[in-house]
GUPA-266476 format. One record per residue (C-alpha): residue number from 1; x, y, z; residue in one letter. Coordinates in steps of 0.02 Angstrom, whole numbers, plus 50000, padded with zeros to 5 digits. Each point is the difference from the previous one (the first is absolute). Last residue first. Example, Ala and Ser with C-alpha at 12.3 -4.5 7.8 and 13.67 -1.06 7.14 Angstrom:
{pos->2	east->50684	north->49947	up->50357	code->S} $
{pos->1	east->49931	north->49828	up->50033	code->A} $
This chain:
{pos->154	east->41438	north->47583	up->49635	code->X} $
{pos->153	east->50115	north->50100	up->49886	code->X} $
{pos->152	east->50098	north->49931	up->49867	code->X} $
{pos->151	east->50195	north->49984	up->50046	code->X} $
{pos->150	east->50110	north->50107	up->49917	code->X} $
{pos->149	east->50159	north->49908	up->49926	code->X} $
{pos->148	east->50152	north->50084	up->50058	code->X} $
{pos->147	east->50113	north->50094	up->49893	code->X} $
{pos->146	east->50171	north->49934	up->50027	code->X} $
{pos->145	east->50119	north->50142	up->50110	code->X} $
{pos->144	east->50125	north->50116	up->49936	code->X} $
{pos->143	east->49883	north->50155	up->49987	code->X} $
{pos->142	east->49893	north->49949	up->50144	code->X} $
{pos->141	east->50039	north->50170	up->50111	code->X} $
{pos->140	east->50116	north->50097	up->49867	code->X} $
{pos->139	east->50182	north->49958	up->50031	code->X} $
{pos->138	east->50006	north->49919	up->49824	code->X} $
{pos->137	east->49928	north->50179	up->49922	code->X} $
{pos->136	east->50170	north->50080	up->50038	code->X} $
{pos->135	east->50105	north->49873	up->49869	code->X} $
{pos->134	east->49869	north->50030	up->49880	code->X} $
{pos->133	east->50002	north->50161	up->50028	code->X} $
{pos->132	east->50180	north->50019	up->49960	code->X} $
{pos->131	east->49997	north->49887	up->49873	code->X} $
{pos->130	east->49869	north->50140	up->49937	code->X} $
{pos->129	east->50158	north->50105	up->49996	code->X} $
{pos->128	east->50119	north->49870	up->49907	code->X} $
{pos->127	east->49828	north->50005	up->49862	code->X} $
{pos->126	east->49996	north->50194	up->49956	code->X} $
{pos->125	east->50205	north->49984	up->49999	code->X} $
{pos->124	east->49969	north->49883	up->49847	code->X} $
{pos->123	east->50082	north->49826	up->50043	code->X} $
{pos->122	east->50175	north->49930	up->49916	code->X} $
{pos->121	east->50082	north->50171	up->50012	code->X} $
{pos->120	east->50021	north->49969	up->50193	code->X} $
{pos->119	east->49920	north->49839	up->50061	code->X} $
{pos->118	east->50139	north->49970	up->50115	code->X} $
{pos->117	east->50097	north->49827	up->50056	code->X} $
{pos->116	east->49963	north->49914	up->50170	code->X} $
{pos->115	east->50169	north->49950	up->50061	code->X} $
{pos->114	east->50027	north->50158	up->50112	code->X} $
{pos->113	east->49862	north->50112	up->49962	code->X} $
{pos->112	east->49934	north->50043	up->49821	code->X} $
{pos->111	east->50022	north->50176	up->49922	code->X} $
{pos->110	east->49823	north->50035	up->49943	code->X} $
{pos->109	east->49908	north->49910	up->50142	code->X} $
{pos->108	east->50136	north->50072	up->50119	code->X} $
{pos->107	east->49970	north->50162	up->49939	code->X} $
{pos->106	east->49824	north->50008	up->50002	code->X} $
{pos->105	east->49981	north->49918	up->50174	code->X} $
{pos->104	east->50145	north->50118	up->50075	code->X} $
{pos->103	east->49865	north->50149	up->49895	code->X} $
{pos->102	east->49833	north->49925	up->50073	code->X} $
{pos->101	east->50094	north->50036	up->50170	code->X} $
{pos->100	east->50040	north->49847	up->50103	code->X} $
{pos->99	east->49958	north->50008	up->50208	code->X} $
{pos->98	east->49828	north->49894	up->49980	code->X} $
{pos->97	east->50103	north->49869	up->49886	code->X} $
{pos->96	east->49999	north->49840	up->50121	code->X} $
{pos->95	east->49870	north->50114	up->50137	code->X} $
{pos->94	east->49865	north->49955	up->49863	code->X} $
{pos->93	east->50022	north->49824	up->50017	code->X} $
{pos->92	east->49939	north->49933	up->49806	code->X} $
{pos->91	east->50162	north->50052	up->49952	code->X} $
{pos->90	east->50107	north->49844	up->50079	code->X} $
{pos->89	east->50166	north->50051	up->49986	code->X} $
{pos->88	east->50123	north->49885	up->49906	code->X} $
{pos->87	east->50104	north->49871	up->50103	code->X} $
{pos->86	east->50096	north->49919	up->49854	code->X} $
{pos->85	east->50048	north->49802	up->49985	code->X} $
{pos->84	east->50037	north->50009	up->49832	code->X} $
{pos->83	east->49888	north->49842	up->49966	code->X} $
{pos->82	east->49855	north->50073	up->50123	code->X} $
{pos->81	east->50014	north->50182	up->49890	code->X} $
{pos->80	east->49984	north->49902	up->49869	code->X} $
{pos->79	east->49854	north->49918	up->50055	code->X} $
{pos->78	east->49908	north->50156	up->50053	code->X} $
{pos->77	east->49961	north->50048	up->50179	code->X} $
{pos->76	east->50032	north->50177	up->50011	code->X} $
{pos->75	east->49831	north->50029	up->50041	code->X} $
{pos->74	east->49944	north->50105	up->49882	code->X} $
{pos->73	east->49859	north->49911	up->49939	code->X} $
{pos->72	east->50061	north->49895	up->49840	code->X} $
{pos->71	east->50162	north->49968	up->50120	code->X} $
{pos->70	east->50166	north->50137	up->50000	code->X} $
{pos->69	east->50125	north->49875	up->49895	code->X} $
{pos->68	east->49902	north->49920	up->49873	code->X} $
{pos->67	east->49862	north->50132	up->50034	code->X} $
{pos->66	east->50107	north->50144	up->49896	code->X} $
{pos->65	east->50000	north->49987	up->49810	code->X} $
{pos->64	east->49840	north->49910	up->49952	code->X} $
{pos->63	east->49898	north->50009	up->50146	code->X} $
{pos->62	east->50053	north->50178	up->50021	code->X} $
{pos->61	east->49967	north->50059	up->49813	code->X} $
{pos->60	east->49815	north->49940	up->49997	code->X} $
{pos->59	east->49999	north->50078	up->50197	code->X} $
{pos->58	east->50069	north->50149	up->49921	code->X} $
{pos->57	east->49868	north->50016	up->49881	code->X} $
{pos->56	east->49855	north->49963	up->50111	code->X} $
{pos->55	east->50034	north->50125	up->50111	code->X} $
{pos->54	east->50023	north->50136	up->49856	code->X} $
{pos->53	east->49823	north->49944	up->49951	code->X} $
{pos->52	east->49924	north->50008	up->50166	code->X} $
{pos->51	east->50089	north->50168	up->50044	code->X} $
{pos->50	east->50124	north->50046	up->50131	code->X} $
{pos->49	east->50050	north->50176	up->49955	code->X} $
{pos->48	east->50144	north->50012	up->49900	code->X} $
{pos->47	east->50118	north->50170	up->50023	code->X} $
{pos->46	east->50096	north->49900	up->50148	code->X} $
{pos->45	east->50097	north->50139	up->50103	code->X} $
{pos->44	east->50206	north->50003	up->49976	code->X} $
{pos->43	east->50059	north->50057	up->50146	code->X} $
{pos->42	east->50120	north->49826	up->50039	code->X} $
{pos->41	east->50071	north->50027	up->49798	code->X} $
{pos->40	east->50005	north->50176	up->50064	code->X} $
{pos->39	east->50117	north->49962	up->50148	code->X} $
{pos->38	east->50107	north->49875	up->49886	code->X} $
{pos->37	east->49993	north->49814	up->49983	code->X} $
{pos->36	east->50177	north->49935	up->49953	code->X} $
{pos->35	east->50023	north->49888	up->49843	code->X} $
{pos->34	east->50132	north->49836	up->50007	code->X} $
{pos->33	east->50155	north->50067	up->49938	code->X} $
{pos->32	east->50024	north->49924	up->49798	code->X} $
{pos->31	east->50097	north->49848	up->50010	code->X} $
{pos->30	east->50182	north->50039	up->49897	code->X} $
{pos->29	east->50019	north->49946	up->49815	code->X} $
{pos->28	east->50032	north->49818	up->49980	code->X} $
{pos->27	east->50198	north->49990	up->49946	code->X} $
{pos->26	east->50001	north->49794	up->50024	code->X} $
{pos->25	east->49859	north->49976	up->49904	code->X} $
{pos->24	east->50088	north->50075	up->49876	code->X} $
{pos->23	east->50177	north->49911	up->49997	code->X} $
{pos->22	east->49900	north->49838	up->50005	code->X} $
{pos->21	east->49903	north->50056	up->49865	code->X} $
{pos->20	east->50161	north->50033	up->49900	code->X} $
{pos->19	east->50084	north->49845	up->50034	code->X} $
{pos->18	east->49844	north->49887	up->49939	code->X} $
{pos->17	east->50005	north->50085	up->49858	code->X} $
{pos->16	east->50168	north->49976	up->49957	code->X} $
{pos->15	east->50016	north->49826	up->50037	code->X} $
{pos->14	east->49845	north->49965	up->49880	code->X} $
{pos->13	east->50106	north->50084	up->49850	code->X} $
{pos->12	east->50147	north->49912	up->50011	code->X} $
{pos->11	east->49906	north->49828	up->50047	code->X} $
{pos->10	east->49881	north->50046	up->49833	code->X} $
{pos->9	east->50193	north->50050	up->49919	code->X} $
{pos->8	east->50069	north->49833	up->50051	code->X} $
{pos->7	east->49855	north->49901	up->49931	code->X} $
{pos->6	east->50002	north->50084	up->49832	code->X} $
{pos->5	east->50187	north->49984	up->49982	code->X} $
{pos->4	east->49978	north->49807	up->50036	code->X} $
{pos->3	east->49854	north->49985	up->49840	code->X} $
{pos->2	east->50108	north->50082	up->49881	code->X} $
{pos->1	east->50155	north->49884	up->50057	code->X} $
């Protein structure tokens, strides 16, 4: 009798939880409206210069974070990308960001864009800005190509 009481208050007690997190999943709060990229967010002027080391940093941070989807050289060739079937802009063509402020860079960087999540709190502002040049530097003549192997003079 001992033992059937136990059984029936486990059941008891394992039909009430399941009810309440079925009654709160089902009262999920609200999605959050997606941001909106202001005037001065557009404005905004990129305090980082371009620097080797900065460079560097965000590329660390890029390969890690961002070339699954935009390709380890900016051209929006990454495998993920390829699995979600998504047409991303190829950066190392000048003319793909040529009419994007450093601020709409900034913000979208920051913010993310569509599926591609933000770095927002997650990255030092110092860093989302020298994504920024980063993201510039791909349109540089040769920036998104293999080094070629110099051939010895004859």
């Amino acid at each position: 009798m001992h033992r059937t009481l136990l059984v029936l208050g486990a059941i008891l007690v394992a039909s009430f939880e399941i009810a309440y997190a079925g009654a709160n999943s089902t009262q999920e709060k609200p999605a959050s409206p997606e941001a909106k990229m202001t005037p001065e967010d557009v404005a905004k002027k990129n305090p980082v210069p371009p620097a080797p080391e900065g460079l560097a940093e965000a590329r660390k941070l890029f390969g890690y974070n961002c070339a699954m989807c935009h390709g380890k050289n900016g051209d929006g060739k990454g495998d993920l990308a390829a699995d979600m079937k998504l047409e991303l802009r190829d950066w190392r063509d000048a003319s793909s960001i040529e009419k994007m402020t450093d601020g709409e860079l900034f913000w979208i960087v920051s913010n993310g864009k569509g599926k591609m999540p933000g770095e927002g709190d997650r990255t030092a502002e110092k860093v989302r800005w020298n994504f920024v040049n980063l993201v510039r530097s791909f349109a540089k003549k040769g920036a998104g190509d293999k080094p070629k192997a110099e051939t010895p003079p004859s």
